[in-house]
N, CA, C and O atoms as a GROMACS GRO file, in nm:
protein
  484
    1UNK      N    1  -1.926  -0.597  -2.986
    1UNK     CA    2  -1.838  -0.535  -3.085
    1UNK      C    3  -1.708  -0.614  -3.086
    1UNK      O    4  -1.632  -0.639  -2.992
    2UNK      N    5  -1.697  -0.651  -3.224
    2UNK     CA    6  -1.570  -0.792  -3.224
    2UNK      C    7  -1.416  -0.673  -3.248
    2UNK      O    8  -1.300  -0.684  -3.208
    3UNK      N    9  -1.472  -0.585  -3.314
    3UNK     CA   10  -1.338  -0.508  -3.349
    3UNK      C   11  -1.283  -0.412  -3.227
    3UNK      O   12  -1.364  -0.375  -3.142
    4UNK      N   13  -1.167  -0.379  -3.220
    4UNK     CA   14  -1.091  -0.338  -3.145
    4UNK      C   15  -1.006  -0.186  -3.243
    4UNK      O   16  -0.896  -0.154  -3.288
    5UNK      N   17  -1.120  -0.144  -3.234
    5UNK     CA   18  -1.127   0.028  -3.350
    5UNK      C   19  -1.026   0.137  -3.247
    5UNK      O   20  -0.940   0.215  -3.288
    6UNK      N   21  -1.051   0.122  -3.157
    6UNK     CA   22  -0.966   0.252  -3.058
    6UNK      C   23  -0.901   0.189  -2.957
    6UNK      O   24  -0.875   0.231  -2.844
    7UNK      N   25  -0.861   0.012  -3.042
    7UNK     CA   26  -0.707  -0.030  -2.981
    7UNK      C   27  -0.563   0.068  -2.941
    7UNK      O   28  -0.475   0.098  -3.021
    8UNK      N   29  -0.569   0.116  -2.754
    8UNK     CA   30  -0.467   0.145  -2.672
    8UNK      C   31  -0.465   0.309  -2.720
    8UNK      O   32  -0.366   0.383  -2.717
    9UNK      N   33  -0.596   0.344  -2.764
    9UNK     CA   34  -0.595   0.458  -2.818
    9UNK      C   35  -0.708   0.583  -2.603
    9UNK      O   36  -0.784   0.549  -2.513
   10UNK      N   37  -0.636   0.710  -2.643
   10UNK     CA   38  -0.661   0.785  -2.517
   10UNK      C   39  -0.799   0.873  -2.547
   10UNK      O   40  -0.798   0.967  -2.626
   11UNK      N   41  -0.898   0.839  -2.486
   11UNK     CA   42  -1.049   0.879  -2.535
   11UNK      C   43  -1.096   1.002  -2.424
   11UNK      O   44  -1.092   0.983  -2.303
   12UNK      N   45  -1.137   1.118  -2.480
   12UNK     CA   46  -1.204   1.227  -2.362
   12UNK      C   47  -1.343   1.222  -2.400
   12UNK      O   48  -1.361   1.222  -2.522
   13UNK      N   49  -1.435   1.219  -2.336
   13UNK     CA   50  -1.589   1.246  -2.315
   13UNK      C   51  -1.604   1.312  -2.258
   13UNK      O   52  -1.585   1.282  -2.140
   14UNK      N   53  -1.644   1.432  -2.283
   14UNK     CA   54  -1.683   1.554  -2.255
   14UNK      C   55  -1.879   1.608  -2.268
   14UNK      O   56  -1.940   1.687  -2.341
   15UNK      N   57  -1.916   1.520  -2.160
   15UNK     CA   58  -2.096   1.491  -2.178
   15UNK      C   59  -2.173   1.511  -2.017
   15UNK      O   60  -2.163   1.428  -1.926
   16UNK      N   61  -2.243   1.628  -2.011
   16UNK     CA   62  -2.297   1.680  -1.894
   16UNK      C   63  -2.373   1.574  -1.860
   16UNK      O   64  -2.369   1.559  -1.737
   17UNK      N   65  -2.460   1.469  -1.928
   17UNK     CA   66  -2.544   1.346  -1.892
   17UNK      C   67  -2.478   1.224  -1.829
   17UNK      O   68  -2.392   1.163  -1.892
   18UNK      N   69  -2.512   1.189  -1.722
   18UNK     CA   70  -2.439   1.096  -1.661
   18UNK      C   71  -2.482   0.923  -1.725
   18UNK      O   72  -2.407   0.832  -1.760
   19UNK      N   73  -2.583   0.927  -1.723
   19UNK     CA   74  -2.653   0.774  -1.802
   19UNK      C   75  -2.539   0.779  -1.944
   19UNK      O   76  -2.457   0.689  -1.962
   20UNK      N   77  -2.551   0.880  -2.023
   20UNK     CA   78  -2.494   0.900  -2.150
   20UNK      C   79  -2.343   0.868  -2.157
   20UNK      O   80  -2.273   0.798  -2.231
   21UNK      N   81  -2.320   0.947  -2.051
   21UNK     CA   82  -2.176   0.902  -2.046
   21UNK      C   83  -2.113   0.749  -1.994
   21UNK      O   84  -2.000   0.700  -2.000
   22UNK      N   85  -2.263   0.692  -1.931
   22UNK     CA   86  -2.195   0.584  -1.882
   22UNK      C   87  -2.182   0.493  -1.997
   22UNK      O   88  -2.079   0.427  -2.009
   23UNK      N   89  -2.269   0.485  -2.076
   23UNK     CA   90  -2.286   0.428  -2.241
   23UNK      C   91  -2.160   0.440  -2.285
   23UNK      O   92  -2.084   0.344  -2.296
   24UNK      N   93  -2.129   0.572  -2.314
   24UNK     CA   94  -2.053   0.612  -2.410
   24UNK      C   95  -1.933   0.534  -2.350
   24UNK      O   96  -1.910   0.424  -2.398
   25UNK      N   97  -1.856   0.579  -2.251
   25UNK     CA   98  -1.749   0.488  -2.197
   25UNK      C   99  -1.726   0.373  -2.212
   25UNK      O  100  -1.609   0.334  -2.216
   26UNK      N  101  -1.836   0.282  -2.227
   26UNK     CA  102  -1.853   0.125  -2.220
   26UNK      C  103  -1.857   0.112  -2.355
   26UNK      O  104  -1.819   0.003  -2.399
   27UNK      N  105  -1.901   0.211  -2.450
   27UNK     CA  106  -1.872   0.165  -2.562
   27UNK      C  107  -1.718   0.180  -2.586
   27UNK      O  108  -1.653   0.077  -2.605
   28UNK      N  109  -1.641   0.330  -2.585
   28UNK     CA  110  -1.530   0.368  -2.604
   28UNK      C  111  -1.392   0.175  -2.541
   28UNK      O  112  -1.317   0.102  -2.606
   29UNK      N  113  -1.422   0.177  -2.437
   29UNK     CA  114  -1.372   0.078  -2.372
   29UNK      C  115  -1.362  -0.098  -2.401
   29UNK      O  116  -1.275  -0.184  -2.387
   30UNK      N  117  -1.495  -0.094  -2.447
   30UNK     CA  118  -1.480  -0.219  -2.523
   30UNK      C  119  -1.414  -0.218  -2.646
   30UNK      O  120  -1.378  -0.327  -2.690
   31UNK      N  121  -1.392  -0.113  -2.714
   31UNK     CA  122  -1.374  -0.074  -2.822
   31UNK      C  123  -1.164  -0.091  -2.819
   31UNK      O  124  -1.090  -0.102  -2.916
   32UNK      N  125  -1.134  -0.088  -2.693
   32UNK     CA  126  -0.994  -0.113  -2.662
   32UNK      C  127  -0.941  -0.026  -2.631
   32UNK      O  128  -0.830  -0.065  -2.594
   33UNK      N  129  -0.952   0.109  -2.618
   33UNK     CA  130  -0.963   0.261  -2.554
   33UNK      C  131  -0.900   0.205  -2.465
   33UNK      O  132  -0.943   0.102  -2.414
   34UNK      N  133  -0.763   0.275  -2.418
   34UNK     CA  134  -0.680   0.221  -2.294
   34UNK      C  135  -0.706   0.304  -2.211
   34UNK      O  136  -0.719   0.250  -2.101
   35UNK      N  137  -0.730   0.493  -2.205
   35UNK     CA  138  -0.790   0.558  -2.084
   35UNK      C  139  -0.853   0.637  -2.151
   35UNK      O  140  -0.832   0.698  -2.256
   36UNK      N  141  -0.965   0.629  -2.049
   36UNK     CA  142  -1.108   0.698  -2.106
   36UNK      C  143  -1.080   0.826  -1.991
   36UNK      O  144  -1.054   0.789  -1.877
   37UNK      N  145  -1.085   0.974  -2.018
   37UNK     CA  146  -1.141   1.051  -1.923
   37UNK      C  147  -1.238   1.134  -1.931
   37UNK      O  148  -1.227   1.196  -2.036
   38UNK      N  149  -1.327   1.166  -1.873
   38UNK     CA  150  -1.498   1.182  -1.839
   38UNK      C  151  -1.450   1.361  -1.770
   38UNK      O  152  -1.379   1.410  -1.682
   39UNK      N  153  -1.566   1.412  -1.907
   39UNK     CA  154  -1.594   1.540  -1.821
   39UNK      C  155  -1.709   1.620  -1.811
   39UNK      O  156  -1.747   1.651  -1.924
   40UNK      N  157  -1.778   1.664  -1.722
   40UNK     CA  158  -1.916   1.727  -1.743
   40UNK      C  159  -1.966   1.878  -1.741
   40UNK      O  160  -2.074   1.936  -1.727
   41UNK      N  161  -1.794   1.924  -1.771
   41UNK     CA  162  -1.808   2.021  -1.759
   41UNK      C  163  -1.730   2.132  -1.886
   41UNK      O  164  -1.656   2.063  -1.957
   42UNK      N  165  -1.730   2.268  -1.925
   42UNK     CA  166  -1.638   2.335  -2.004
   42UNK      C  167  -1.490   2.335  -1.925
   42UNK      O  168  -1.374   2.310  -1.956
   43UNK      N  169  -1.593   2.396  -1.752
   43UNK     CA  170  -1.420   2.387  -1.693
   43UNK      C  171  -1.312   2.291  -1.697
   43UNK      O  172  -1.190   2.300  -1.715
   44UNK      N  173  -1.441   2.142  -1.663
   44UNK     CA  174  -1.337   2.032  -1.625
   44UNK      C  175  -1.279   2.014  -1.758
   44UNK      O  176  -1.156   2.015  -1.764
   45UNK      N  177  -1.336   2.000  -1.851
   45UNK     CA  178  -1.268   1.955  -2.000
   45UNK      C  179  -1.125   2.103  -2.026
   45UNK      O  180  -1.005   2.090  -2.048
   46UNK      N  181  -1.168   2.170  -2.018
   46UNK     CA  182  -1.050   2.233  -2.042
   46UNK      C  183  -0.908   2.217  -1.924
   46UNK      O  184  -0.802   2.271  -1.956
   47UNK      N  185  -0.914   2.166  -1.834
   47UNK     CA  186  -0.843   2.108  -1.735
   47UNK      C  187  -0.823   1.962  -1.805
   47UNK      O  188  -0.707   1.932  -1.779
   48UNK      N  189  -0.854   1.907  -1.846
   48UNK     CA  190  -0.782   1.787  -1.830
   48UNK      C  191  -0.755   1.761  -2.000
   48UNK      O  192  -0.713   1.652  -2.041
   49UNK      N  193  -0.780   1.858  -2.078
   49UNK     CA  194  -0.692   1.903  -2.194
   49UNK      C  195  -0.581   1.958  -2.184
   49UNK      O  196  -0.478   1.955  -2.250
   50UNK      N  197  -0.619   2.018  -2.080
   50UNK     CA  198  -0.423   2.107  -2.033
   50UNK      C  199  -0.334   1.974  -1.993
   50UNK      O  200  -0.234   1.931  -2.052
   51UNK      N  201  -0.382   1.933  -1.902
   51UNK     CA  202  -0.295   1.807  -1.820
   51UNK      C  203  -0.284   1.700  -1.897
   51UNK      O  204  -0.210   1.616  -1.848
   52UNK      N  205  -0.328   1.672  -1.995
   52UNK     CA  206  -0.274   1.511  -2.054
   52UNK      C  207  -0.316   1.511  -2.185
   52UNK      O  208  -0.414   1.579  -2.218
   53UNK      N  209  -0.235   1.424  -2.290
   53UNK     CA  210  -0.260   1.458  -2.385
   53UNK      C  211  -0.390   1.314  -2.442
   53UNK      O  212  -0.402   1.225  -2.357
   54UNK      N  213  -0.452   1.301  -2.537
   54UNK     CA  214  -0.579   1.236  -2.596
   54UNK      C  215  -0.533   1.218  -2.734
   54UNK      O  216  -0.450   1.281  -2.800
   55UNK      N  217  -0.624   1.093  -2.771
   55UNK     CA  218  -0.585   1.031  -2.939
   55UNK      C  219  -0.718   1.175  -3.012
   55UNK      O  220  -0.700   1.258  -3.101
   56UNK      N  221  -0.815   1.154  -2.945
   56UNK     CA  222  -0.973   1.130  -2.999
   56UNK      C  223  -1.071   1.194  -2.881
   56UNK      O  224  -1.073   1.129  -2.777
   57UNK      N  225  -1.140   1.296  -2.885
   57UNK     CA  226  -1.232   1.332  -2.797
   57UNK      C  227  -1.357   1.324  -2.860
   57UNK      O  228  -1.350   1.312  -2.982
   58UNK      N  229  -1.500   1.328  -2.798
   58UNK     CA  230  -1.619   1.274  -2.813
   58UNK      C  231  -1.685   1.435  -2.707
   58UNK      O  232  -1.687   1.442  -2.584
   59UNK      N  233  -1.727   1.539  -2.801
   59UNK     CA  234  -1.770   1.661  -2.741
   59UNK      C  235  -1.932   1.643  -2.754
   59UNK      O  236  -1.984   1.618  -2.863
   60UNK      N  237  -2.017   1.659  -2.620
   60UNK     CA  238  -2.145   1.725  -2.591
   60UNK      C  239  -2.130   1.880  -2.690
   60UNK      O  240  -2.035   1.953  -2.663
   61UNK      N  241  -2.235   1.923  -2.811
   61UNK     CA  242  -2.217   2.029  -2.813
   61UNK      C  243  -2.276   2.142  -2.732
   61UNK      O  244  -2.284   2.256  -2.777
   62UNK      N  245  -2.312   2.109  -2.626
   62UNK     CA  246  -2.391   2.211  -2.506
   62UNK      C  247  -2.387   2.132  -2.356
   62UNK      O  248  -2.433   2.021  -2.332
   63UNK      N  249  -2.329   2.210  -2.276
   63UNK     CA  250  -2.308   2.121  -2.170
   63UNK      C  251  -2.404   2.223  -2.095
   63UNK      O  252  -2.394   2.346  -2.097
   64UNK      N  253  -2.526   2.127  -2.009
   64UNK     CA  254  -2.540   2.321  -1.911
   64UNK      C  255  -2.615   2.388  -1.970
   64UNK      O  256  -2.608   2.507  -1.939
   65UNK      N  257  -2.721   2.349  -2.081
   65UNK     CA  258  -2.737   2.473  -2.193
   65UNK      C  259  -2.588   2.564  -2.234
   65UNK      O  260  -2.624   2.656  -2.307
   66UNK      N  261  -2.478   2.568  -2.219
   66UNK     CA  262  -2.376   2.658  -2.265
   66UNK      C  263  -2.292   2.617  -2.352
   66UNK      O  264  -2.222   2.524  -2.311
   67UNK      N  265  -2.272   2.654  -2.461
   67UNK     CA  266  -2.206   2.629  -2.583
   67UNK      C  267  -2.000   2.592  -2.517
   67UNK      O  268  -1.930   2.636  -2.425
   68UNK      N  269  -1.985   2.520  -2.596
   68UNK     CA  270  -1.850   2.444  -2.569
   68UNK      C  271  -1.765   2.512  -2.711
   68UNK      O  272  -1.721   2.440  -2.801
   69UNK      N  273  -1.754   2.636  -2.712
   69UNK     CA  274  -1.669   2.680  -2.825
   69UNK      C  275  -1.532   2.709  -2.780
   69UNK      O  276  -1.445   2.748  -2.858
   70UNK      N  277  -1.513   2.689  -2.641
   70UNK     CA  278  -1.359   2.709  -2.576
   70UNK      C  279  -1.335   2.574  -2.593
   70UNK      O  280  -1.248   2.556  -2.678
   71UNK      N  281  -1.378   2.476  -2.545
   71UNK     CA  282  -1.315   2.302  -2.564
   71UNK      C  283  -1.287   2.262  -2.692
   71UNK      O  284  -1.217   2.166  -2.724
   72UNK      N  285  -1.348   2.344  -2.768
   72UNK     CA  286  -1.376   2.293  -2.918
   72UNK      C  287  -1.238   2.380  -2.944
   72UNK      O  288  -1.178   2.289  -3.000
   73UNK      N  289  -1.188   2.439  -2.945
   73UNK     CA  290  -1.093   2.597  -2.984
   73UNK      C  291  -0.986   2.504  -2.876
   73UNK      O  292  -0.887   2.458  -2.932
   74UNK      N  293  -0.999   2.480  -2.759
   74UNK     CA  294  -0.870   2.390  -2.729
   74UNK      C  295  -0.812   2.237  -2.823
   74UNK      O  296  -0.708   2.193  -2.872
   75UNK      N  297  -0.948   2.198  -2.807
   75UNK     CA  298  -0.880   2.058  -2.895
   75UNK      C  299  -0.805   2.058  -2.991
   75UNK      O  300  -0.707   1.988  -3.015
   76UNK      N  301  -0.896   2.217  -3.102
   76UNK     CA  302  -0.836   2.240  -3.186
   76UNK      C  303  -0.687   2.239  -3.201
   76UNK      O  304  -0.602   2.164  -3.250
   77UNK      N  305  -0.690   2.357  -3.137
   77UNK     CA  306  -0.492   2.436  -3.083
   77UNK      C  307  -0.408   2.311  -3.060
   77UNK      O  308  -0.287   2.312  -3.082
   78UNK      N  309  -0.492   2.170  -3.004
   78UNK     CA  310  -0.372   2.078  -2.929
   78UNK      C  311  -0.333   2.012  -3.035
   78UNK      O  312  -0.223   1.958  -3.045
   79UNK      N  313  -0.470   2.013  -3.168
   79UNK     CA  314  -0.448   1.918  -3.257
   79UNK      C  315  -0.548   1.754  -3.233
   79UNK      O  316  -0.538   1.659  -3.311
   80UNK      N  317  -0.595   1.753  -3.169
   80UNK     CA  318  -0.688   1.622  -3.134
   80UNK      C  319  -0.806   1.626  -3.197
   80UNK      O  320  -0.889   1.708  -3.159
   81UNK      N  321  -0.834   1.547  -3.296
   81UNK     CA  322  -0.947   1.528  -3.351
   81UNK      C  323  -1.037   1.531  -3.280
   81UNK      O  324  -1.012   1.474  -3.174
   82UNK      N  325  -1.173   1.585  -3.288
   82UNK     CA  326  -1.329   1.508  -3.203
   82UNK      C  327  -1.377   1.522  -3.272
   82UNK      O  328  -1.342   1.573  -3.378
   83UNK      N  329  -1.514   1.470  -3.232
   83UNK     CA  330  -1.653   1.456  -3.321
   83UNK      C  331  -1.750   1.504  -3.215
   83UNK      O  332  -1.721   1.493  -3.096
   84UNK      N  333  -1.891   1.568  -3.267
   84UNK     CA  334  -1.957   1.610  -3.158
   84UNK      C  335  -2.066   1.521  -3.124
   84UNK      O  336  -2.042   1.405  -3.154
   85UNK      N  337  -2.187   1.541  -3.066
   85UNK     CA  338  -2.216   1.439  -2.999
   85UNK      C  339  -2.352   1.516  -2.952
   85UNK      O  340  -2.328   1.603  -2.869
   86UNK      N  341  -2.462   1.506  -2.979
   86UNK     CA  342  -2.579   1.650  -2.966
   86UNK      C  343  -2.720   1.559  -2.988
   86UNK      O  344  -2.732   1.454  -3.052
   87UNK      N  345  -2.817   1.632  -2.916
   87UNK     CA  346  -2.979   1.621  -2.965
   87UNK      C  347  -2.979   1.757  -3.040
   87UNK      O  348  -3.091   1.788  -3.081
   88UNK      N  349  -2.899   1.827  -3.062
   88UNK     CA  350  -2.966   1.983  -3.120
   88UNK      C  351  -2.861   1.924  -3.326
   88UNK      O  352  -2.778   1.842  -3.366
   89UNK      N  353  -2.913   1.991  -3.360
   89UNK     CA  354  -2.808   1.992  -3.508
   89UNK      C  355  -2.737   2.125  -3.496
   89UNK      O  356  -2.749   2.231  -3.434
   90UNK      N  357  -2.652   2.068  -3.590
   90UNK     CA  358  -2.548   2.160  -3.681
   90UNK      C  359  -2.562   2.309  -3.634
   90UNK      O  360  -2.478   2.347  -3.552
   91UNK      N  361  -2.641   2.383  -3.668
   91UNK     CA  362  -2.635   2.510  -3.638
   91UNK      C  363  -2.620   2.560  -3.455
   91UNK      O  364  -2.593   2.676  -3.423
   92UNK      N  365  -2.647   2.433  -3.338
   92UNK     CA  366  -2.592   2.472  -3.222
   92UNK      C  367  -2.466   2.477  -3.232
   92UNK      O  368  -2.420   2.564  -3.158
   93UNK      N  369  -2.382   2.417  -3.296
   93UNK     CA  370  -2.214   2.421  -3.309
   93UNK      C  371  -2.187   2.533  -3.322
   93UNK      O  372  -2.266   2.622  -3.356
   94UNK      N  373  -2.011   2.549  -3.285
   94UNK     CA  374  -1.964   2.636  -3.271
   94UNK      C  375  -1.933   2.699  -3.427
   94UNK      O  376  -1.893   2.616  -3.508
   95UNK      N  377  -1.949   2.843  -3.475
   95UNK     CA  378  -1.972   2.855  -3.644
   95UNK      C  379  -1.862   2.796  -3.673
   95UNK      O  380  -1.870   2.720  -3.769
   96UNK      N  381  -1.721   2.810  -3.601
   96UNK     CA  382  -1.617   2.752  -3.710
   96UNK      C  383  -1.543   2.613  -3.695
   96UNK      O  384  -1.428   2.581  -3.727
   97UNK      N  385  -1.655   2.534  -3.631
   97UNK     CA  386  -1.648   2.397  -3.632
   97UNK      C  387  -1.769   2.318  -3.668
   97UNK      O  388  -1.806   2.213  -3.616
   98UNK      N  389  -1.833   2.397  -3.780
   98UNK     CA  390  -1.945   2.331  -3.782
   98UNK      C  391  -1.906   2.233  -3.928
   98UNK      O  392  -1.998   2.192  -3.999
   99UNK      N  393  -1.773   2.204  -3.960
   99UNK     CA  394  -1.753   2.121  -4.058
   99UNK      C  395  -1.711   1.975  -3.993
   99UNK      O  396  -1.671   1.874  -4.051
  100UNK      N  397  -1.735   2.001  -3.844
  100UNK     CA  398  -1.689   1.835  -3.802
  100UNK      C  399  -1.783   1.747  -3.725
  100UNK      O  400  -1.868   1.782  -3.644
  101UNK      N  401  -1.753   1.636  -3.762
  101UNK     CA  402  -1.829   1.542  -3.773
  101UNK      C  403  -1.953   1.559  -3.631
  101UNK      O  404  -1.925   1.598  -3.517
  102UNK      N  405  -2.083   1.518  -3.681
  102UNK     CA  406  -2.192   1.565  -3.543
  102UNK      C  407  -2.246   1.402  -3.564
  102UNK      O  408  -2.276   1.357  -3.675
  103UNK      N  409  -2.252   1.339  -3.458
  103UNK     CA  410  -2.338   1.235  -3.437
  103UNK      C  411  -2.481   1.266  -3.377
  103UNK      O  412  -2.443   1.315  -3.270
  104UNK      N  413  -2.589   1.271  -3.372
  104UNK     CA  414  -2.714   1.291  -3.319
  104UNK      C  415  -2.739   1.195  -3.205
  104UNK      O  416  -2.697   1.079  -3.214
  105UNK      N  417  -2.800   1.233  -3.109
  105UNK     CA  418  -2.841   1.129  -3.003
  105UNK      C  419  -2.980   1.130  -3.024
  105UNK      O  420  -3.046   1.224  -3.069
  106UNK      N  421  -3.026   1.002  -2.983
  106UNK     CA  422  -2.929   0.887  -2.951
  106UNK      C  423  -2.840   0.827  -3.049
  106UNK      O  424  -2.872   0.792  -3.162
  107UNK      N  425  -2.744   0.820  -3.003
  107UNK     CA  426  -2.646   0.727  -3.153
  107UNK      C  427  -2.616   0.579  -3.066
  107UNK      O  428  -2.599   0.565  -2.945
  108UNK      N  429  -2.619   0.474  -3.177
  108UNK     CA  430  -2.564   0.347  -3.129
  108UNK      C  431  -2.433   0.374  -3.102
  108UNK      O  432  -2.373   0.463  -3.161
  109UNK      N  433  -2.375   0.291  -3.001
  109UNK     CA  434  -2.268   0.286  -2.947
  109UNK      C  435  -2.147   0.240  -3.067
  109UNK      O  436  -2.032   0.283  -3.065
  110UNK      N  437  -2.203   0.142  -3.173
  110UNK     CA  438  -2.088   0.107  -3.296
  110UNK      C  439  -2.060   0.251  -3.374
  110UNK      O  440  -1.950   0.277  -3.424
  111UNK      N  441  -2.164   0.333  -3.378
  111UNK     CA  442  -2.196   0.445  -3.474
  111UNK      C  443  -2.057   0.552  -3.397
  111UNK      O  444  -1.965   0.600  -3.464
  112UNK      N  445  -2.078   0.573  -3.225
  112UNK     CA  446  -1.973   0.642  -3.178
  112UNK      C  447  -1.814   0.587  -3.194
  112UNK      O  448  -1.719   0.662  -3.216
  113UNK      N  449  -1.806   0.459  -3.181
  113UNK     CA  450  -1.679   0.381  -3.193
  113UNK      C  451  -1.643   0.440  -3.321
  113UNK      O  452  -1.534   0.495  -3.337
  114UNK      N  453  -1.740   0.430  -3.422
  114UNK     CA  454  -1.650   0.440  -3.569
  114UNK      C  455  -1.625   0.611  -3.594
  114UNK      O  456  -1.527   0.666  -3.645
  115UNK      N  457  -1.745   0.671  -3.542
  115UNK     CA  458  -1.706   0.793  -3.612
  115UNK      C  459  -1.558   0.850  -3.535
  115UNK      O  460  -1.492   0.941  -3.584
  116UNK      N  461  -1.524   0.786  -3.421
  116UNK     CA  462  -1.408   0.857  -3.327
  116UNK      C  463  -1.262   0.805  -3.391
  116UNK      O  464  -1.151   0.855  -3.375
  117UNK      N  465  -1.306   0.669  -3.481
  117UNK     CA  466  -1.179   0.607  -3.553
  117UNK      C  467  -1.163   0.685  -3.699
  117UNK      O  468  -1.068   0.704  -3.775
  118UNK      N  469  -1.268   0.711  -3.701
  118UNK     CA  470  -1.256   0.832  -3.844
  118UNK      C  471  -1.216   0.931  -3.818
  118UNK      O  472  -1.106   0.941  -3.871
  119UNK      N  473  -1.238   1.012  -3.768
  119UNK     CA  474  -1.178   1.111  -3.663
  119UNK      C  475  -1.001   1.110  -3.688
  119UNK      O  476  -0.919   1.176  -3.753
  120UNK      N  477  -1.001   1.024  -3.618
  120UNK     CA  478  -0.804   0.994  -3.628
  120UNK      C  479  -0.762   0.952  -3.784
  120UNK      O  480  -0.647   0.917  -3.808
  121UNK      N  481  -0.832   0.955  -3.855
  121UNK     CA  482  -0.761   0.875  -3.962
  121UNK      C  483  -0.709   1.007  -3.973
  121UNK      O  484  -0.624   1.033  -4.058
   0.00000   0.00000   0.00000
């Protein structure tokens, strides 16, 4: 990837799969993402939404089998764009975020870079 889409920009991944997340990071990162932080959990993500602020988050919509409608309802409140990130569609989302952007897995790694720069526009 020649472009530099989430140049010095602050990336959260919020993805119970560890292989997945290791992808996702390496994409986010090449991508010019200056700090990536990794969470696999509702708890941990809502912890490290409190503690620091993010350009762009990248949400699992089920972590655990358990729906992420509190992470989704924080990002909201902070104001940080995300996009979700799922093998299930649309109707696992949370009902009143089901107007934002869902990537399907597997997604190519260019496909996550761009939809997270759309995101911020």
């Amino acid at each position: 990837m020649s472009e530099k889409l989430l140049n010095d920009r602050r990336v959260l991944i919020v993805e119970d799969e560890f292989l997945v997340t290791v992808v996702l990071e390496a994409a986010v990162l090449e991508a010019g993402a200056s700090v990536v932080r990794l969470a696999a959990s509702t708890v941990d993500a809502l912890a490290l939404i409190e503690a620091a602020p993010f350009d762009v988050a990248l949400l699992d919509a089920r972590l655990d089998e358990e729906p992420v409608d509190d992470v989704a309802e924080a990002l909201e409140k902070r104001g940080i764009p995300f996009v979700f990130h799922s093998g299930y569609g649309p109707e696992h989302l949370p009902s009143s975020h089901r107007h934002r952007p869902l990537l399907r897995k597997p997604s190519l790694s260019s496909s996550v870079v761009h939809a997270l720069y759309e995101a911020m526009k």
